[in-house]
PDB file of N, CA, C, O and CB in Angstrom:
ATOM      1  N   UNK A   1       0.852  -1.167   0.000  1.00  0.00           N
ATOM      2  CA  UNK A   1       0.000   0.000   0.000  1.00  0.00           C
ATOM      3  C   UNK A   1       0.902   1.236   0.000  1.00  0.00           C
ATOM      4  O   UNK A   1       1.697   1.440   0.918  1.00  0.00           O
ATOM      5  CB  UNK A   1      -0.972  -0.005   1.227  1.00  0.00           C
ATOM      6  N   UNK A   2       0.776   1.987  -0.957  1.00  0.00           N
ATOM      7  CA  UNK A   2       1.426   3.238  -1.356  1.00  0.00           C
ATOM      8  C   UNK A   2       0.594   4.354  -0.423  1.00  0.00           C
ATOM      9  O   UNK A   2      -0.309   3.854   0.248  1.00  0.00           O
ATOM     10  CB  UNK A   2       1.305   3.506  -3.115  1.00  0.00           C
ATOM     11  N   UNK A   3       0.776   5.775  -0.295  1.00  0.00           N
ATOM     12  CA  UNK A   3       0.395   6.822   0.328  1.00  0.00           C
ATOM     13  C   UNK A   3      -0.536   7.422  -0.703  1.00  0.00           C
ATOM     14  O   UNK A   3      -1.134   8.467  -0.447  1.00  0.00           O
ATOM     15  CB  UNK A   3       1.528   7.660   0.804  1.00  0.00           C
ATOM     16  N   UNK A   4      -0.696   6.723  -1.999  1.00  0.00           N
ATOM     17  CA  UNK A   4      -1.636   7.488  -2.501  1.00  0.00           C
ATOM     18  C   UNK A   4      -3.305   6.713  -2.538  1.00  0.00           C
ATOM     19  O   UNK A   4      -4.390   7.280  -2.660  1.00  0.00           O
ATOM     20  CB  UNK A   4      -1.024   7.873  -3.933  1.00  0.00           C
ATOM     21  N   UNK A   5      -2.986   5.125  -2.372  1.00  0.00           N
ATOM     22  CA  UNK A   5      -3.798   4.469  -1.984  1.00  0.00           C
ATOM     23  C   UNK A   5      -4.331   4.954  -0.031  1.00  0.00           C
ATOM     24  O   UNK A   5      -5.427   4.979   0.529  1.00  0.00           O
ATOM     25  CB  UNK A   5      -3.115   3.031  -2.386  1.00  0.00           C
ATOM     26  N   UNK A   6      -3.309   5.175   0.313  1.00  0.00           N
ATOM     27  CA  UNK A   6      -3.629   5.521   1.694  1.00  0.00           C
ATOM     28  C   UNK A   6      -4.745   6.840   2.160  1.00  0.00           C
ATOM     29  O   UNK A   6      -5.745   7.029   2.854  1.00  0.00           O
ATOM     30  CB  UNK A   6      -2.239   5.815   2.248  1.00  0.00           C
ATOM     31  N   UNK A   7      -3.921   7.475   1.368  1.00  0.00           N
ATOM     32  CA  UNK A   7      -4.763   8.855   1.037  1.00  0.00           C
ATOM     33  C   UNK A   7      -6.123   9.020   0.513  1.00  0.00           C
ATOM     34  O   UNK A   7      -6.930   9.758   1.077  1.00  0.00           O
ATOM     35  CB  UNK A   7      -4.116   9.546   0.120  1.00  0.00           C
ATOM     36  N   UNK A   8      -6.416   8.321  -0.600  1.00  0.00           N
ATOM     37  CA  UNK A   8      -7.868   7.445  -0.821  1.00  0.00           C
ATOM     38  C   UNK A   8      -8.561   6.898  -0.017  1.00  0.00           C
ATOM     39  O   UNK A   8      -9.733   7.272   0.030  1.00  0.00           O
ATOM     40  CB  UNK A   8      -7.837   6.475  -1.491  1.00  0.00           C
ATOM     41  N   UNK A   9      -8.121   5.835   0.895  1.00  0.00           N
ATOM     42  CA  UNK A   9      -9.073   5.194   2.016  1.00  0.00           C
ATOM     43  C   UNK A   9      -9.079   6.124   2.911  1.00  0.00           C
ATOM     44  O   UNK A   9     -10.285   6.371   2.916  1.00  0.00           O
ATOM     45  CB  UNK A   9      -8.669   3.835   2.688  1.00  0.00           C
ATOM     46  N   UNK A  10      -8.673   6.751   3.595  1.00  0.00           N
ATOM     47  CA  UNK A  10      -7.900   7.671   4.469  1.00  0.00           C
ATOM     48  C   UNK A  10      -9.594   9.071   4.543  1.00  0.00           C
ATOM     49  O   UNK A  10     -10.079   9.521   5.581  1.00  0.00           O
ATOM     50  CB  UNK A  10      -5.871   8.333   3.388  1.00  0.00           C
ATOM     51  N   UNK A  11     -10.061   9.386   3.095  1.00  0.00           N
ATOM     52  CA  UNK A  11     -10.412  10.828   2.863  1.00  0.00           C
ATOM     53  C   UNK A  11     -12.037  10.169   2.598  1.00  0.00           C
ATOM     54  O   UNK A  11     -12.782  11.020   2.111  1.00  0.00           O
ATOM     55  CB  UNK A  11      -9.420  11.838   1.375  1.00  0.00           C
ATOM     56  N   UNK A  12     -12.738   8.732   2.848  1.00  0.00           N
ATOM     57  CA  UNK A  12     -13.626   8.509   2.705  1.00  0.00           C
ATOM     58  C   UNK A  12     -14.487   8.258   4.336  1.00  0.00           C
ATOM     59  O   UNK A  12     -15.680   8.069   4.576  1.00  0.00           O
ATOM     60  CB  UNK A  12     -13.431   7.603   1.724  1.00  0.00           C
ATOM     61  N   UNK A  13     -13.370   8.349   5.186  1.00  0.00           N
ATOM     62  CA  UNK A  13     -13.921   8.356   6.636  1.00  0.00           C
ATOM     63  C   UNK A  13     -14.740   9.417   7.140  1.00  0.00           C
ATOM     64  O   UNK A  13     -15.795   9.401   7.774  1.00  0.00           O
ATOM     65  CB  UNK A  13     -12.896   8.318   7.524  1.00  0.00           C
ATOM     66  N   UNK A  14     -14.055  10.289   6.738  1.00  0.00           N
ATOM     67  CA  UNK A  14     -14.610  11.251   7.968  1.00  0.00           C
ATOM     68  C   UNK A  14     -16.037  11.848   7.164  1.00  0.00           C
ATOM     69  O   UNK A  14     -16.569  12.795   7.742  1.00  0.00           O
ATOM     70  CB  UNK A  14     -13.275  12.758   8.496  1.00  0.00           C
ATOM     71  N   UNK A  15     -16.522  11.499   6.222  1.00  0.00           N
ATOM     72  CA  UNK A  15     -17.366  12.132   5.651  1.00  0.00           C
ATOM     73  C   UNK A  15     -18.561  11.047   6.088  1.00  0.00           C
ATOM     74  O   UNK A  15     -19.773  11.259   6.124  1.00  0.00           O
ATOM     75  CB  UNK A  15     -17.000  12.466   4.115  1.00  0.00           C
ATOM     76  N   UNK A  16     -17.895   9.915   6.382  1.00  0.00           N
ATOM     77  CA  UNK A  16     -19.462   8.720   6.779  1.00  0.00           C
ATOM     78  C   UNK A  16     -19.425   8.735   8.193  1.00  0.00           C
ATOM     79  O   UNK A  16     -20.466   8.498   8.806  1.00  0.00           O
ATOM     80  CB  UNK A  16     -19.385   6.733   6.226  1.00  0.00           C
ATOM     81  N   UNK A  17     -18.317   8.992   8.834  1.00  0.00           N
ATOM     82  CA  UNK A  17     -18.138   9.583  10.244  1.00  0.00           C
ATOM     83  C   UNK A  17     -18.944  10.758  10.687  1.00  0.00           C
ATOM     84  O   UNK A  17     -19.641  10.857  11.697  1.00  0.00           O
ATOM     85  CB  UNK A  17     -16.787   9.991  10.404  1.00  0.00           C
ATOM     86  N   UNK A  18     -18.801  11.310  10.091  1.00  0.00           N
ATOM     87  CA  UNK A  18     -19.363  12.846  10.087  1.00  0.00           C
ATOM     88  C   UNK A  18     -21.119  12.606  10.008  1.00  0.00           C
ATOM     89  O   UNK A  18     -21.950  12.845  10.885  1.00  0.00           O
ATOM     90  CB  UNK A  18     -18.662  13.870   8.476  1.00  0.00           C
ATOM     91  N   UNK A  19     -21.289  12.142   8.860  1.00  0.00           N
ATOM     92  CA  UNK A  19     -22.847  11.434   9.030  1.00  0.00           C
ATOM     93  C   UNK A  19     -23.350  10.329  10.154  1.00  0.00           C
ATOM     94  O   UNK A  19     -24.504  10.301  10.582  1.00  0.00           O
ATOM     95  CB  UNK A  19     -23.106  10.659   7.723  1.00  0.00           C
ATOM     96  N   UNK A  20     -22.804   9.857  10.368  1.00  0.00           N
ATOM     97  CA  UNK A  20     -22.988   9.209  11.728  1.00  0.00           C
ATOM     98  C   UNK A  20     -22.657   9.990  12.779  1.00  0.00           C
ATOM     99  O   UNK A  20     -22.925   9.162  13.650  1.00  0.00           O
ATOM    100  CB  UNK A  20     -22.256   8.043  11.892  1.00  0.00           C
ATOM    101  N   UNK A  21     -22.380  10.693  13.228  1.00  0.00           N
ATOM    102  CA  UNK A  21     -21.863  11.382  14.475  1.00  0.00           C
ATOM    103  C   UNK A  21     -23.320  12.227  14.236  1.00  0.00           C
ATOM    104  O   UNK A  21     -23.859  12.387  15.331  1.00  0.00           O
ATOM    105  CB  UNK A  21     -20.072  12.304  14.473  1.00  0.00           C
ATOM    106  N   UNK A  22     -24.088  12.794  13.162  1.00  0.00           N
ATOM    107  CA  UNK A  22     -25.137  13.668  12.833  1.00  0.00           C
ATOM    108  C   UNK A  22     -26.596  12.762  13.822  1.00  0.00           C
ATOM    109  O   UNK A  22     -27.097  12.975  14.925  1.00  0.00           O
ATOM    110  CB  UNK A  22     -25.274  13.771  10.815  1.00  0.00           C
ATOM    111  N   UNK A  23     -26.875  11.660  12.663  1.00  0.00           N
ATOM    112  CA  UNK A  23     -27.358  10.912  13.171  1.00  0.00           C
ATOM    113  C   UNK A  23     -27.611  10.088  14.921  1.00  0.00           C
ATOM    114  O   UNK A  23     -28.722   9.884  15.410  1.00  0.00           O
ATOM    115  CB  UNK A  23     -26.976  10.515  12.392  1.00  0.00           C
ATOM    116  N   UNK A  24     -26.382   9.764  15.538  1.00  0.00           N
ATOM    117  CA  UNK A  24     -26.292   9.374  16.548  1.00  0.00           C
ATOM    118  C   UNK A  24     -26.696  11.111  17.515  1.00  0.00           C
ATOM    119  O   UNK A  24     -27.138  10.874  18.639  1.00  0.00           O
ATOM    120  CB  UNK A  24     -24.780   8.501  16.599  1.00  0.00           C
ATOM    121  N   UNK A  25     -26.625  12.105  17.305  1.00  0.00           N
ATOM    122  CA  UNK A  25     -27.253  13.341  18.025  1.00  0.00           C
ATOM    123  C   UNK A  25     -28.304  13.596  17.392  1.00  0.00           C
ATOM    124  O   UNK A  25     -28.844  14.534  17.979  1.00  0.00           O
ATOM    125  CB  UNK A  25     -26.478  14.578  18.112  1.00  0.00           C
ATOM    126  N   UNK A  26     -28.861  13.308  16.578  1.00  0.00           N
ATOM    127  CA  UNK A  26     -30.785  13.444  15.712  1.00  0.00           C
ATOM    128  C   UNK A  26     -31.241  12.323  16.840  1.00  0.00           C
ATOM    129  O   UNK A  26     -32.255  12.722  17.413  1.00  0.00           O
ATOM    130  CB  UNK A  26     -31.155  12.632  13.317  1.00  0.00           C
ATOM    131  N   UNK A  27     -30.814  11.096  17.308  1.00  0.00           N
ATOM    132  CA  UNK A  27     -31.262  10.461  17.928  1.00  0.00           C
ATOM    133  C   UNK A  27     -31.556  10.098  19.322  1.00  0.00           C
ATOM    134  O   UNK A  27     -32.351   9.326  19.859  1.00  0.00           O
ATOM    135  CB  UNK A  27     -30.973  10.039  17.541  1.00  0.00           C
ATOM    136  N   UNK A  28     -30.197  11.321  19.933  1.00  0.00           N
ATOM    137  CA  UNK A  28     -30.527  11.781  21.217  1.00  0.00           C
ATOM    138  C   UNK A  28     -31.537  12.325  21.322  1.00  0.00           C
ATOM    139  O   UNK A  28     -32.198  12.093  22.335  1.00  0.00           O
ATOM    140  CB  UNK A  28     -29.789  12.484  21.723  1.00  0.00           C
ATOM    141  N   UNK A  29     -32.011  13.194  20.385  1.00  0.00           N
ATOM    142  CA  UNK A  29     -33.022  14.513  20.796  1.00  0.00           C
ATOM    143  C   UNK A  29     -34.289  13.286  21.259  1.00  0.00           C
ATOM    144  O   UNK A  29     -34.904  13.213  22.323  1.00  0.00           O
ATOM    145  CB  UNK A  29     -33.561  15.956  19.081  1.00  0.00           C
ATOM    146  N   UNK A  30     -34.412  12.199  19.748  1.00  0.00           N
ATOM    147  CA  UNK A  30     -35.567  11.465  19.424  1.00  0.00           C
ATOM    148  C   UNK A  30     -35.341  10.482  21.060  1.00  0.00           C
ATOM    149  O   UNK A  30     -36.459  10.261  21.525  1.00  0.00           O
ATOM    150  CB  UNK A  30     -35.462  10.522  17.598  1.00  0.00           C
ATOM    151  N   UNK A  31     -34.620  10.105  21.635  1.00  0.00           N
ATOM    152  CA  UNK A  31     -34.941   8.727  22.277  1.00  0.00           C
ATOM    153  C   UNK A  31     -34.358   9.082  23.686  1.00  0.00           C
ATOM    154  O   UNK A  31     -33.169   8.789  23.816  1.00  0.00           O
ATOM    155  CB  UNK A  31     -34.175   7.269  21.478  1.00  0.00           C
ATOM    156  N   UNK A  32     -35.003   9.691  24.823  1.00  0.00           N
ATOM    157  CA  UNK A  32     -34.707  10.154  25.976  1.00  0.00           C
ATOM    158  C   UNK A  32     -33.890   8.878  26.729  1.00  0.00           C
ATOM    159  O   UNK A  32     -32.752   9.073  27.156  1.00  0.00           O
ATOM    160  CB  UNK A  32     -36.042  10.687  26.665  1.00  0.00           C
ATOM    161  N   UNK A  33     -34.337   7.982  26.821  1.00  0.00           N
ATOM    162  CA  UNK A  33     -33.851   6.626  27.231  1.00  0.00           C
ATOM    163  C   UNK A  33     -32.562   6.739  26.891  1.00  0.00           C
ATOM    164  O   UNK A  33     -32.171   7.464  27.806  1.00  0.00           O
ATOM    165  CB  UNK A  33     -34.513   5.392  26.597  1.00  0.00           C
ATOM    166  N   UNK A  34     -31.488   6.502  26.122  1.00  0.00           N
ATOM    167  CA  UNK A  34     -30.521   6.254  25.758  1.00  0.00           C
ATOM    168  C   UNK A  34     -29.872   7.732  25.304  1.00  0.00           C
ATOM    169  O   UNK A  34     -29.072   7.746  24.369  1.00  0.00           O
ATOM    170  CB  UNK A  34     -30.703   5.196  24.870  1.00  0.00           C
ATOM    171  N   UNK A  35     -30.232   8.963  25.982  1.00  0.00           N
ATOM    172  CA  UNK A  35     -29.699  10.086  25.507  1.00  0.00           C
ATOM    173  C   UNK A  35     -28.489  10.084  25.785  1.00  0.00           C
ATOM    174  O   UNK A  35     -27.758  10.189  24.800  1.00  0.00           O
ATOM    175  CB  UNK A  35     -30.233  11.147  25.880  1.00  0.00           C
ATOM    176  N   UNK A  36     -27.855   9.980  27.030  1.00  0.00           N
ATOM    177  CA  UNK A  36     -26.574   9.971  27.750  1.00  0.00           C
ATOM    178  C   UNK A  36     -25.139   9.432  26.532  1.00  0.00           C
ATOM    179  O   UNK A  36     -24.178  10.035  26.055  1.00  0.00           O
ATOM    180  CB  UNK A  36     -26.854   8.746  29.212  1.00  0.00           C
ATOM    181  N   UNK A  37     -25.770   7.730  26.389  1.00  0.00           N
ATOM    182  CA  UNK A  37     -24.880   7.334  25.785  1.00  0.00           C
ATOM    183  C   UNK A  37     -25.098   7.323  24.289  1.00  0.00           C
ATOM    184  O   UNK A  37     -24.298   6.635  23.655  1.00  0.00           O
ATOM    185  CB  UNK A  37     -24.599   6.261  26.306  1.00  0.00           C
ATOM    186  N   UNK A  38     -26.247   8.105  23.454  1.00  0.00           N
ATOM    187  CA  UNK A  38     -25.730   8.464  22.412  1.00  0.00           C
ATOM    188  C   UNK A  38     -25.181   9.811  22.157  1.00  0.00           C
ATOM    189  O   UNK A  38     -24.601  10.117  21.115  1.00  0.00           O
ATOM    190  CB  UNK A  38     -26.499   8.196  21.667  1.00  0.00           C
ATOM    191  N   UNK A  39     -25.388  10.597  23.151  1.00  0.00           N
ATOM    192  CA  UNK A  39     -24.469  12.040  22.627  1.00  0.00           C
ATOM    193  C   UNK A  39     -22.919  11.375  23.177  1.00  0.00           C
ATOM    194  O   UNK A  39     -21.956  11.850  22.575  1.00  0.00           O
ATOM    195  CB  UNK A  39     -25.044  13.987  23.693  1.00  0.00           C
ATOM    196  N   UNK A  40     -22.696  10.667  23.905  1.00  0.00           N
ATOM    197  CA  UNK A  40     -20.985  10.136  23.935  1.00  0.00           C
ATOM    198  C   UNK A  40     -20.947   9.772  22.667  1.00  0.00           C
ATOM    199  O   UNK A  40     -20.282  10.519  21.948  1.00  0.00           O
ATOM    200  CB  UNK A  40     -20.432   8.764  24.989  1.00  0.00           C
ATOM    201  N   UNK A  41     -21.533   8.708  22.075  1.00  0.00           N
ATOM    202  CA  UNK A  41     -21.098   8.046  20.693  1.00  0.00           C
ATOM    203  C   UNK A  41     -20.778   9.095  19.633  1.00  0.00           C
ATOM    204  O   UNK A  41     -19.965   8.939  18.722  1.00  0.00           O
ATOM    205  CB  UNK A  41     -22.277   7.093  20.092  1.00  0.00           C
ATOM    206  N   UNK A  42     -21.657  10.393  19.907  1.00  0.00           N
ATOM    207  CA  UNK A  42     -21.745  11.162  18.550  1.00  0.00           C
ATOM    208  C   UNK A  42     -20.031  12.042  19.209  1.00  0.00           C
ATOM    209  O   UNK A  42     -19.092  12.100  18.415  1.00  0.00           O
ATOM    210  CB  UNK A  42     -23.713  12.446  18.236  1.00  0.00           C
ATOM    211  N   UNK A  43     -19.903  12.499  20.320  1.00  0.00           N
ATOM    212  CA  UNK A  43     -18.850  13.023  21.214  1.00  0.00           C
ATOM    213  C   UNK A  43     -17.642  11.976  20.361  1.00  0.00           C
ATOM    214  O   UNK A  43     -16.745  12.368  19.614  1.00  0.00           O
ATOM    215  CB  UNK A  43     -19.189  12.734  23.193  1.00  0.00           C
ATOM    216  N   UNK A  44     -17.829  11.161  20.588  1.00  0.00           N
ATOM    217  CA  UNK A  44     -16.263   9.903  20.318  1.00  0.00           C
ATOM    218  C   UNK A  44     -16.007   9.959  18.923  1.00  0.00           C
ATOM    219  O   UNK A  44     -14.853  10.059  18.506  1.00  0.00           O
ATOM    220  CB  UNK A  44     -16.543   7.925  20.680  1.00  0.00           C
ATOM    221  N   UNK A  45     -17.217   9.891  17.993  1.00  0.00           N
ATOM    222  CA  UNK A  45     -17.262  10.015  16.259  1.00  0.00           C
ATOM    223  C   UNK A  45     -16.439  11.387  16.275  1.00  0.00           C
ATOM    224  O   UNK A  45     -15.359  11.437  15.686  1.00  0.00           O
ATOM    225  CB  UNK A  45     -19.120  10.175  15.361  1.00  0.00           C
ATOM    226  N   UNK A  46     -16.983  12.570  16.994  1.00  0.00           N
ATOM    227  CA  UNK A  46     -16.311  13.332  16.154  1.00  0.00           C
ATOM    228  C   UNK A  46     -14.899  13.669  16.465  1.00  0.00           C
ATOM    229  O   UNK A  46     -14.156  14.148  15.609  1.00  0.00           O
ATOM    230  CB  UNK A  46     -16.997  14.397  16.002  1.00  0.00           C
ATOM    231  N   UNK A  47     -14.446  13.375  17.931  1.00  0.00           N
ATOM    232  CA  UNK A  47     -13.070  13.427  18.072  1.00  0.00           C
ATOM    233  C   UNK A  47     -12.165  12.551  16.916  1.00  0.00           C
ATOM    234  O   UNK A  47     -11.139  12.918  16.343  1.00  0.00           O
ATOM    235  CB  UNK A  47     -12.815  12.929  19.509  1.00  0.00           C
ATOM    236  N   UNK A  48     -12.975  11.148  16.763  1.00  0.00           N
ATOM    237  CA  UNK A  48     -12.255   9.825  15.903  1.00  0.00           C
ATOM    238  C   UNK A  48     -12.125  10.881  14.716  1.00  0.00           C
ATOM    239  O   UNK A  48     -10.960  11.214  14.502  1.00  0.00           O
ATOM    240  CB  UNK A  48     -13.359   8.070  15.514  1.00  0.00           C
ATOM    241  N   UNK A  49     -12.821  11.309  14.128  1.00  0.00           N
ATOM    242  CA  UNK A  49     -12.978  12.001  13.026  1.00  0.00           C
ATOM    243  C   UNK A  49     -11.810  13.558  13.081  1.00  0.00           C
ATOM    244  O   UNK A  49     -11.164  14.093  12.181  1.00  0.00           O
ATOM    245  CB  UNK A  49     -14.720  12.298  12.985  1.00  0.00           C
ATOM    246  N   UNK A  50     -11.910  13.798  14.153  1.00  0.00           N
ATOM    247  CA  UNK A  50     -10.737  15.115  14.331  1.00  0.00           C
ATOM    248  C   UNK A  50      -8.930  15.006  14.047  1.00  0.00           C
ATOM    249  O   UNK A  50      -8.009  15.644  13.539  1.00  0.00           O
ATOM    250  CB  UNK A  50     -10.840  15.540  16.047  1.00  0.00           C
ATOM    251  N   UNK A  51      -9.313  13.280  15.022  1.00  0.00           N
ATOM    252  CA  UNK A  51      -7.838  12.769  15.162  1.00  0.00           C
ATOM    253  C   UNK A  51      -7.711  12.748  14.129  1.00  0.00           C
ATOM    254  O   UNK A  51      -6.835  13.555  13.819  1.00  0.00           O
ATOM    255  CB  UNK A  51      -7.379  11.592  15.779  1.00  0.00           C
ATOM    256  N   UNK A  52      -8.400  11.880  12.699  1.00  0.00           N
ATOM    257  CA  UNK A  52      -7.901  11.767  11.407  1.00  0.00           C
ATOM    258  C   UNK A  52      -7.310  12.386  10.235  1.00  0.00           C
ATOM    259  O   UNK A  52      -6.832  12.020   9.161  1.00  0.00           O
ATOM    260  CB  UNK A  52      -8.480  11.471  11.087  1.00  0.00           C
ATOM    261  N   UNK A  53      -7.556  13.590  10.930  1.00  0.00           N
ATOM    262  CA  UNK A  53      -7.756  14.789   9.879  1.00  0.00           C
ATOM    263  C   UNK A  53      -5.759  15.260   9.428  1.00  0.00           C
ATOM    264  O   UNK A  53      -5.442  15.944   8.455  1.00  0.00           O
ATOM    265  CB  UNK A  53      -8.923  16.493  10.978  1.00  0.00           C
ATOM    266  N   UNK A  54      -4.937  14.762  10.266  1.00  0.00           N
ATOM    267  CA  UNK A  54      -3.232  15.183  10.620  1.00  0.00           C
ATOM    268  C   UNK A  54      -2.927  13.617   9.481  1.00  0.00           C
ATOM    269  O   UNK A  54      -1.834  13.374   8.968  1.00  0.00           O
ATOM    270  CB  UNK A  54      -2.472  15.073  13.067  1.00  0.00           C
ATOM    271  N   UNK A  55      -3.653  13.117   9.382  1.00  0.00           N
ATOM    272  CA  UNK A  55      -3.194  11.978   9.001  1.00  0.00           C
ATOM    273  C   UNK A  55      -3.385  11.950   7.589  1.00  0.00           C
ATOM    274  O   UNK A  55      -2.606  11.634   6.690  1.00  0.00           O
ATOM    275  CB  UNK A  55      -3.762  10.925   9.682  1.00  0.00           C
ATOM    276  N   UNK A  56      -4.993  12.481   7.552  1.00  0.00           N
ATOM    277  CA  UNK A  56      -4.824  12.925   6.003  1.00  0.00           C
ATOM    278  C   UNK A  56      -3.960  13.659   5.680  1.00  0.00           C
ATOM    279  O   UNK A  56      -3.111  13.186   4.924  1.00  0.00           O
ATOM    280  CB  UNK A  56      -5.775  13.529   5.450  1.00  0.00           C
ATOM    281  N   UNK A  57      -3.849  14.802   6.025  1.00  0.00           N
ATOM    282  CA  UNK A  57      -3.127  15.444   5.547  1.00  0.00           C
ATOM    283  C   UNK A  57      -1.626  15.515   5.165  1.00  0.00           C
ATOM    284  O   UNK A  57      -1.122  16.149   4.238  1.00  0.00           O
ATOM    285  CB  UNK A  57      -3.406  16.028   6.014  1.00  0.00           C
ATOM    286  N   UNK A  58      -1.000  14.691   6.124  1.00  0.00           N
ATOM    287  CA  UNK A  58       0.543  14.245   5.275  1.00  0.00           C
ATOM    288  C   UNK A  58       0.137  13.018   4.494  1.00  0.00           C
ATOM    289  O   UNK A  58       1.015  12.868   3.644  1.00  0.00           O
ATOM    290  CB  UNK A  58       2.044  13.752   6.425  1.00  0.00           C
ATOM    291  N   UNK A  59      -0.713  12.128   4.381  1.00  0.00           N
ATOM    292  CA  UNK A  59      -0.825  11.431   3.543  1.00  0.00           C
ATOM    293  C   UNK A  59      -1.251  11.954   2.054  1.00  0.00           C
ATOM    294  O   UNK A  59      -0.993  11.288   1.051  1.00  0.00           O
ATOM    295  CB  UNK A  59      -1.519  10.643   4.079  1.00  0.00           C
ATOM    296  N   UNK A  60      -1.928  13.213   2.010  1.00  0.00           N
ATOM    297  CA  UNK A  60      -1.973  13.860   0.589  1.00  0.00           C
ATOM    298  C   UNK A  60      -0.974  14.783   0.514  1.00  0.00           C
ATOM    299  O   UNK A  60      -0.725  15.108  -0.647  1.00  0.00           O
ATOM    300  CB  UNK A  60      -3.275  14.558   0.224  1.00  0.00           C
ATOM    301  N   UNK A  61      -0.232  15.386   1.455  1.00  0.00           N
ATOM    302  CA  UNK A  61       1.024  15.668   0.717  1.00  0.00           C
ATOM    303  C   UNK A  61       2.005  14.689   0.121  1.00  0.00           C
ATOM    304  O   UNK A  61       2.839  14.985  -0.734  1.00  0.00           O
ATOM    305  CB  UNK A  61       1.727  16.344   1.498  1.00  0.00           C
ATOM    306  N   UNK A  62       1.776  13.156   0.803  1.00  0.00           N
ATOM    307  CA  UNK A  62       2.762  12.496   0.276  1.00  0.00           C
ATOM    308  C   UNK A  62       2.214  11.923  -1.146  1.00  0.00           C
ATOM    309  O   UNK A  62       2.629  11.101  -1.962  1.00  0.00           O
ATOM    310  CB  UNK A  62       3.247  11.445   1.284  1.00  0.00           C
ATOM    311  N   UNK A  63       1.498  12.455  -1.076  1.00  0.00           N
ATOM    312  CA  UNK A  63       0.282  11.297  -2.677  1.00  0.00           C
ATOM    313  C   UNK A  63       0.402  12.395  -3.652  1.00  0.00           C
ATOM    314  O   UNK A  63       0.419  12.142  -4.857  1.00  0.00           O
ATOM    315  CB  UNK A  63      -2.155  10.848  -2.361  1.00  0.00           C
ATOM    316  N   UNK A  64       0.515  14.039  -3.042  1.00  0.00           N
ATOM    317  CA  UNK A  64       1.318  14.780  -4.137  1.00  0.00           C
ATOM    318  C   UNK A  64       2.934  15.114  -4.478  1.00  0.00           C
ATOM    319  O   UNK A  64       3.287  15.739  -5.479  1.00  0.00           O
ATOM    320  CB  UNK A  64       0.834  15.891  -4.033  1.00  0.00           C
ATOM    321  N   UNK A  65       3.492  14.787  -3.854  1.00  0.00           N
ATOM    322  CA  UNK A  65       4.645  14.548  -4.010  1.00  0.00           C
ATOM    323  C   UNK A  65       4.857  13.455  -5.247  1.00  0.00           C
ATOM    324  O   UNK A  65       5.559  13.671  -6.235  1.00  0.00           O
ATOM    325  CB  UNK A  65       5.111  14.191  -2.725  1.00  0.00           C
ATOM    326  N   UNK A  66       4.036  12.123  -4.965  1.00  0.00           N
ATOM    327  CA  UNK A  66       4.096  10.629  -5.447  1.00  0.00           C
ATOM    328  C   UNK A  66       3.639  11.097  -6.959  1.00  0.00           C
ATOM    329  O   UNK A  66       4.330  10.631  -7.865  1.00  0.00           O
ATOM    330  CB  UNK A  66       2.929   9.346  -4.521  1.00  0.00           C
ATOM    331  N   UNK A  67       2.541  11.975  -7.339  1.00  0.00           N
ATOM    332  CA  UNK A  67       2.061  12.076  -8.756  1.00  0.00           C
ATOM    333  C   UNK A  67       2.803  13.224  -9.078  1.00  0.00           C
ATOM    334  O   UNK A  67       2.729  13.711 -10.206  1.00  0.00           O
ATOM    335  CB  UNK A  67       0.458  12.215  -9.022  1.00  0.00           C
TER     336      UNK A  67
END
């Protein structure tokens, strides 16, 4: 696996992350029962999703470098 393949898998996360982290807080509002631990889930998505973001990013500098 090259950095430009990396960079590809890499830049399709955070956008289905991002939709799920949406979702999992549409569903707090909807389901009082389980509010607690779905605003954590949507809380954890978007940090997971924050962390990723350093990673893309030298991985598409290295995928422009590579082309």
């Amino acid at each position: 696996m090259n950095f430009v393949h990396l960079h590809l898998v890499l830049t399709h996360f955070p956008p289905v992350f991002s939709l799920e982290c949406v979702a999992a807080a549409a569903a707090a509002q909807v389901v009082r029962s389980r509010r607690r631990e779905l605003v954590r889930v949507a809380l954890i998505l978007t940090i997971v999703t924050c962390a990723m973001m350093p990673a893309i990013y030298f991985a598409g500098v290295r995928t422009a470098d590579a082309i």
